[in-house]
C-alpha positions in Angstrom: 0.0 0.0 0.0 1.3 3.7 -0.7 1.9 5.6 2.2 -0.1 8.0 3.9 0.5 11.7 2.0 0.6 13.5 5.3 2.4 10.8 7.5 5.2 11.1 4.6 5.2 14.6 5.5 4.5 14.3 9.2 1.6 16.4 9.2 -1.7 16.7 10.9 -4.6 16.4 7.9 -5.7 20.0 9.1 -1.8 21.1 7.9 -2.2 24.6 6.6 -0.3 25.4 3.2 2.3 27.3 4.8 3.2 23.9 7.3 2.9 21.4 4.3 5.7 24.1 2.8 7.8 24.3 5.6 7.6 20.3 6.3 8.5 19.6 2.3 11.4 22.2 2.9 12.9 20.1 5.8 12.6 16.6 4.7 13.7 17.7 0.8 17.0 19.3 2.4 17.6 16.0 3.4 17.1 13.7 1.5 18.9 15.6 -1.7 21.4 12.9 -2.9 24.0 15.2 -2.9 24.1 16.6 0.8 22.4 13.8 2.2 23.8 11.2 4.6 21.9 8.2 4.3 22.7 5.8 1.5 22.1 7.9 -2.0 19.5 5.3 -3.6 17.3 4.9 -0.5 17.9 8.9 -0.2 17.0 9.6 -4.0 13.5 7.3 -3.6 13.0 8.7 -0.1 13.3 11.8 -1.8 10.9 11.3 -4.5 8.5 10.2 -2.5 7.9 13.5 -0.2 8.1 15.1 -3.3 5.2 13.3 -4.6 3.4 13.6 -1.6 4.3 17.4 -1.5 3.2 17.6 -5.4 -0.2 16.5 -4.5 -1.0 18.2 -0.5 0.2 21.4 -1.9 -2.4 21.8 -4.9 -5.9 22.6 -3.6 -7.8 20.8 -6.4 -5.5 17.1 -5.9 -5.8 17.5 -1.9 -9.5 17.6 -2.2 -9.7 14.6 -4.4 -7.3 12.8 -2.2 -8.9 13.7 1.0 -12.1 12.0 -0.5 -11.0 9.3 -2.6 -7.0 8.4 -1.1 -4.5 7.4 -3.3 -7.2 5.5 -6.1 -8.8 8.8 -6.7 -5.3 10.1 -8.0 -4.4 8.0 -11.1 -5.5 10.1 -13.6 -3.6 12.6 -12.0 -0.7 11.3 -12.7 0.6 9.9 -16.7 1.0 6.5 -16.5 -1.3 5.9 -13.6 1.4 6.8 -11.2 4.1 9.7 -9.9 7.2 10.5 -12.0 9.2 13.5 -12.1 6.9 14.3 -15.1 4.0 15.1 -13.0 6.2 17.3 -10.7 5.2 20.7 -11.3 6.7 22.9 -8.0 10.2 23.6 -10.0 10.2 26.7 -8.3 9.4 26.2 -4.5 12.7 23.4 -4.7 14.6 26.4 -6.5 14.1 28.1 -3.7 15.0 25.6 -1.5 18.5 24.9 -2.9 19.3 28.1 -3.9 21.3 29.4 -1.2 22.9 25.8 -1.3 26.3 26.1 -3.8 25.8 24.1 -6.9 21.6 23.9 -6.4 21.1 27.0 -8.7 18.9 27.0 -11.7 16.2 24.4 -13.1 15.8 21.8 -10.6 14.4 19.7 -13.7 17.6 20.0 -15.2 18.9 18.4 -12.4 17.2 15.3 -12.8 16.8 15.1 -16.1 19.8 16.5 -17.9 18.6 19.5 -19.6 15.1 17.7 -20.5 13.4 21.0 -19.1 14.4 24.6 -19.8 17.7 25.5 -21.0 19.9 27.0 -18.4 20.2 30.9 -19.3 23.5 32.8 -18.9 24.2 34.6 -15.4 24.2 38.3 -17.7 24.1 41.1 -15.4 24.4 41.1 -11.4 23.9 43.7 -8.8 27.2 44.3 -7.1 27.1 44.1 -3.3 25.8 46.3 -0.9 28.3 47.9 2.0 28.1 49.2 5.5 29.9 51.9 7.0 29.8 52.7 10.2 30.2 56.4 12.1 29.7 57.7 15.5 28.3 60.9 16.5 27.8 63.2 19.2 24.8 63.2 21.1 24.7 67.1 20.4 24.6 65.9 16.5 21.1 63.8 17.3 20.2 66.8 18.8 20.7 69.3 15.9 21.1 66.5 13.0 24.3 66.9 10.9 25.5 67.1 7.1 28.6 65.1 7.0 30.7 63.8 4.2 32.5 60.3 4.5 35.1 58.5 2.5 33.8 55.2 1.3 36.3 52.6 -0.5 34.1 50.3 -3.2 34.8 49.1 -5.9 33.7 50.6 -9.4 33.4 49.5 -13.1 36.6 49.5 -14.7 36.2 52.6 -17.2 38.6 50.8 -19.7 37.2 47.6 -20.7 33.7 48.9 -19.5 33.3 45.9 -16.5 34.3 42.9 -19.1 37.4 42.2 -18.2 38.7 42.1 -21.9 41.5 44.5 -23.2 39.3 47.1 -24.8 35.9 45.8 -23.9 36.5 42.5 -26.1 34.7 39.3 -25.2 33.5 36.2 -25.8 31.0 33.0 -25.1 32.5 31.1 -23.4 33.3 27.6 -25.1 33.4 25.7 -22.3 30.0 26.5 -20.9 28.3 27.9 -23.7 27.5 31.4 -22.0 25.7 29.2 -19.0 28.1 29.8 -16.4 28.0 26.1 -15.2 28.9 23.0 -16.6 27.0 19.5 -15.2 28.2 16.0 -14.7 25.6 13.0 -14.8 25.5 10.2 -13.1 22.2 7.4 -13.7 20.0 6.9 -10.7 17.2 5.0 -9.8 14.5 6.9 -11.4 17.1 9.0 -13.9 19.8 10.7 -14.4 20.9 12.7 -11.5 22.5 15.7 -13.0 25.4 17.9 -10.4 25.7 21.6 -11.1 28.9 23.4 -10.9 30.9 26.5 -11.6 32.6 26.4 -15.0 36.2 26.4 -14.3 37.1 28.4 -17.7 35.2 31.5 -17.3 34.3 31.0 -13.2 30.6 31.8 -14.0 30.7 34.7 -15.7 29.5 32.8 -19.3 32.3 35.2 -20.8 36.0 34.6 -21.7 38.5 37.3 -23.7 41.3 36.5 -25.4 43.3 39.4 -23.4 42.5 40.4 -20.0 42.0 44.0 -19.4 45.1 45.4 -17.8 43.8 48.0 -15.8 41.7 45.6 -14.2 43.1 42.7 -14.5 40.4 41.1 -15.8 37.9 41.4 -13.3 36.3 44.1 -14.7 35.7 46.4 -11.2 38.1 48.6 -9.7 38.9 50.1 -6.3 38.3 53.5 -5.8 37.2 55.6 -2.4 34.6 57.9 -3.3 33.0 60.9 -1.3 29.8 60.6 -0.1 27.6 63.3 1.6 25.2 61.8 4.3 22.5 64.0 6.2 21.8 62.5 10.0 18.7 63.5 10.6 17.8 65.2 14.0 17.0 63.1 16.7 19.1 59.9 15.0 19.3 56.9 17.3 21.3 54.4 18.3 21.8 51.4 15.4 19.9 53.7 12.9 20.6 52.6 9.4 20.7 55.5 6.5 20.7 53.7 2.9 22.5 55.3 0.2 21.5 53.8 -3.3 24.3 52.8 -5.7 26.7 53.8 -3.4 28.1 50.1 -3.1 30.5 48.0 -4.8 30.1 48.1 -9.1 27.6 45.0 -10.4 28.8 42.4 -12.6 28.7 42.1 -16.3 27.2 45.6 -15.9 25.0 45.0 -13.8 23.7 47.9 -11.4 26.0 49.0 -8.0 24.9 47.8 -4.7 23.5 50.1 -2.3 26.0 51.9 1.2 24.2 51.0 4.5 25.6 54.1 7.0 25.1 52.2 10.5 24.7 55.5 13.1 26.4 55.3 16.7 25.6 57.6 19.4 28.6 58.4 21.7 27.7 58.1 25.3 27.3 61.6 27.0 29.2 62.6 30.0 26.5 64.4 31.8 23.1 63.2 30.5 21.9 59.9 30.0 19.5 58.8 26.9 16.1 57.2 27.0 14.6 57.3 23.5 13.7 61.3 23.0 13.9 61.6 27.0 17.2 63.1 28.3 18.1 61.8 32.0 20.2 64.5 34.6 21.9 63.8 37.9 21.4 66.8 39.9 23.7 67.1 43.4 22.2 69.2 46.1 22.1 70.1 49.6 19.9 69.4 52.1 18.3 73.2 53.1 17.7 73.2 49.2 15.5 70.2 49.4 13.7 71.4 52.6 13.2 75.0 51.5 12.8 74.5 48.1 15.0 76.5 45.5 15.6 77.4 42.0 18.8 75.8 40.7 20.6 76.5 37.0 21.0 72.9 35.3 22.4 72.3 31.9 20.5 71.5 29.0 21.9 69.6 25.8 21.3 73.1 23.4 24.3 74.3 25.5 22.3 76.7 27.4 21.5 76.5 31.3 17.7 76.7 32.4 16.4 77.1 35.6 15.0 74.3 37.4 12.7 74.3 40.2 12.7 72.2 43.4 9.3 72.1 45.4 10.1 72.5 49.6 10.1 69.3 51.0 11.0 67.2 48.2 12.8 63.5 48.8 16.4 62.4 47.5 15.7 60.6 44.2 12.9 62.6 43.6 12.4 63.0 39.5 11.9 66.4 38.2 10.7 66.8 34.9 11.7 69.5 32.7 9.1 69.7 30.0 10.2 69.8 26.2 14.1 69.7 27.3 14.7 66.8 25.5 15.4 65.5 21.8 13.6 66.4 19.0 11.6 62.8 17.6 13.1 60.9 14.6 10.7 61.8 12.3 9.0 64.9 13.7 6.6 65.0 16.7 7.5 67.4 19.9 11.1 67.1 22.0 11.2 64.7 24.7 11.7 66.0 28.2 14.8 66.1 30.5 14.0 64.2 33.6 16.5 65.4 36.6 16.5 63.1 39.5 17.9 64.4 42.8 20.5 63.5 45.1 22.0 65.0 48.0 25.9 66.5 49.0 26.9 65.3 52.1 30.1 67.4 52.9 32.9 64.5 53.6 34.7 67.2 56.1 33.1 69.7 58.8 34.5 72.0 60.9 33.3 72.4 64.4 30.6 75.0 64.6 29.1 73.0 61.4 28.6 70.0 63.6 27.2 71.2 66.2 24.9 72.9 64.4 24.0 70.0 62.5 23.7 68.0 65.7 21.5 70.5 67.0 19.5 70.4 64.0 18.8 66.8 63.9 18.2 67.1 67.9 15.1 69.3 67.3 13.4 67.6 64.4 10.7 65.9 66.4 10.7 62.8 63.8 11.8 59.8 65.1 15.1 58.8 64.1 16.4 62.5 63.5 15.8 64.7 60.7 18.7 63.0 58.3 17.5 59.3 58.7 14.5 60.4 57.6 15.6 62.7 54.5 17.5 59.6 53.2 14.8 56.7 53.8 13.6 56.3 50.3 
């Protein structure tokens, strides 16, 4: 008897699409002949099999009949009465699969079948790769944004051969390859040929050979260069804040477009205030008759002027004060954040006599229990 379609899969018969996907994804990663462990025939059948069972769970229309009917209401699905690679028709979704996987790229019917499907098309043009640069500002900078120009090393298309490597912008198919950027070995399996994709070793990929390499290049067709780029950092930046410059990366292959410049923004820790998102934190040392009496005390501000800050009679060390709209502007607009200052106290580390007696005589006549200073630190 055939097996179960969902117990090949593992799956519950209420799998959702996406869990059918993600279960075909797994099992095909491991049973490919060619990264898989276990013994390559059992591995090639085993391999076929979730891919017939994927084949049919995956389309709507061949679920329902098999949900209804099992594997008897199938057989005209299939030519021949039963599954072969012919009645496969999810090329893409095991494209995707092995496409990060070296040597996976392209049909995945070729694979099997040794160019039975579509014809492997040359590589042609490639984005080039994308870049990060990284640069640390002041916190003054997030505060008032900044216009600054960097120096970015990437590599550019050789203006001599044009990016083809070839002396004067001459090239050629290659003969090796024929412009596909891959050659294939076969080997006969089970159910067919097994076909492994690799690298052509005469033109590395490119589908492109010249008789004479470029010699400003060297062949390669990109050159290094270090290029001036003007960045604005917008007010309020924050920490890890990515600004994307397009084309600003490395030249493209085959002339192919440039990758893009990632500018990662760091904000340098302050030595007096303390970010929290737009909200600006302030240690404020005081004395004692300040917190009893109340006062108004100057406190800095990160514009570089001083404002006045007022503190209420009878407030507690680590009291918060807030200072309204004395923070950083928002990313994006919206109003400042506030500066938050919370209060501590100066305890003089050396008195002279009249201070302590006067102290004592202070904390003597505070009818509180446990003397006016126990109390003004209990928190």
């Amino acid at each position: 008897m055939p097996e179960d379609y969902y117990q090949v899969l593992g799956l519950e018969r209420e799998a959702t699409k996406d869990e059918i996907k993600k279960a075909y994804r797994k099992l095909a990663r491991q049973y490919h002949p060619d990264v898989t462990t276990e013994d390559k025939e059992v591995a090639e059948e085993r391999f076929k099999t979730v891919s017939e069972a994927y084949e049919v769970l995956v389309d709507d229309e061949k679920r329902k009949v098999y949900d209804q009917y099992g594997h008897a209401g199938l057989s005209g699905s299939f030519s021949g009465g039963s599954f072969t690679w012919d009645d496969f028709s999810h090329f893409e979704d095991l494209s995707d699969i092995f496409g990060g996987m070296g040597g996976f790229g392209g049909s995945i019917f070729d694979m099997f079948f040794g160019g039975g499907g579509q014809q492997r098309r040359s590589r042609g043009p490639r984005q080039g790769d994308s870049l990060r640069y990284d640069i640390e500002v002041t916190l003054e900078d997030a505060f008032k944004g900044l216009t600054k120009e960097i120096d970015v090393p990437h590599t550019v298309q050789c203006s001599d051969c044009k990016g083809t490597g070839g002396k004067g912008g001459d090239v050629q198919t290659c003969s090796e390859c024929g412009g596909a950027g891959q050659v294939q070995s076969i080997r006969n399996s089970g159910f067919g040929r097994f076909v492994s994709v690799s690298v052509c070793p005469k033109c590395h990929g490119e589908g492109r050979t010249y008789k004479e390499r470029c010699p400003s290049c060297n062949g390669a067709g990109r050159e290094q260069r270090s290029s001036k780029i003007t960045i604005n950092i917008p007010v309020g930046v924050e920490e890890s804040t990515r600004l994307r410059v397009p084309g600003a990366g490395d030249a493209g292959a085959q002339g192919g477009p440039p990758g893009d410049l990632f500018v990662v923004i760091h904000v340098r820790p302050h030595k007096v205030f303390r970010r929290d998102g737009s909200n600006l934190w302030l240690e404020l040392t005081t004395t004692y008759p300040k917190l009893a009496l109340g006062a108004e005390v100057e406190v800095p501000t990160i514009q570089g002027e001083s404002a006045m800050l007022k503190i209420p009679a009878g407030t507690q060390v680590d009291t918060v004060l807030r200072m309204p709209g004395q923070g950083l502007p928002r990313m994006g607009g919206g109003p400042r954040g506030d500066q938050l200052v919370r209060v501590r106290i100066q305890v003089p580390k050396k008195l002279s006599s009249q201070e302590k007696e006067l102290l004592r005589k202070l904390d003597g006549e505070d009818g509180n229990k446990g003397g006016i200073f126990e109390n003004i630190f209990r928190k």
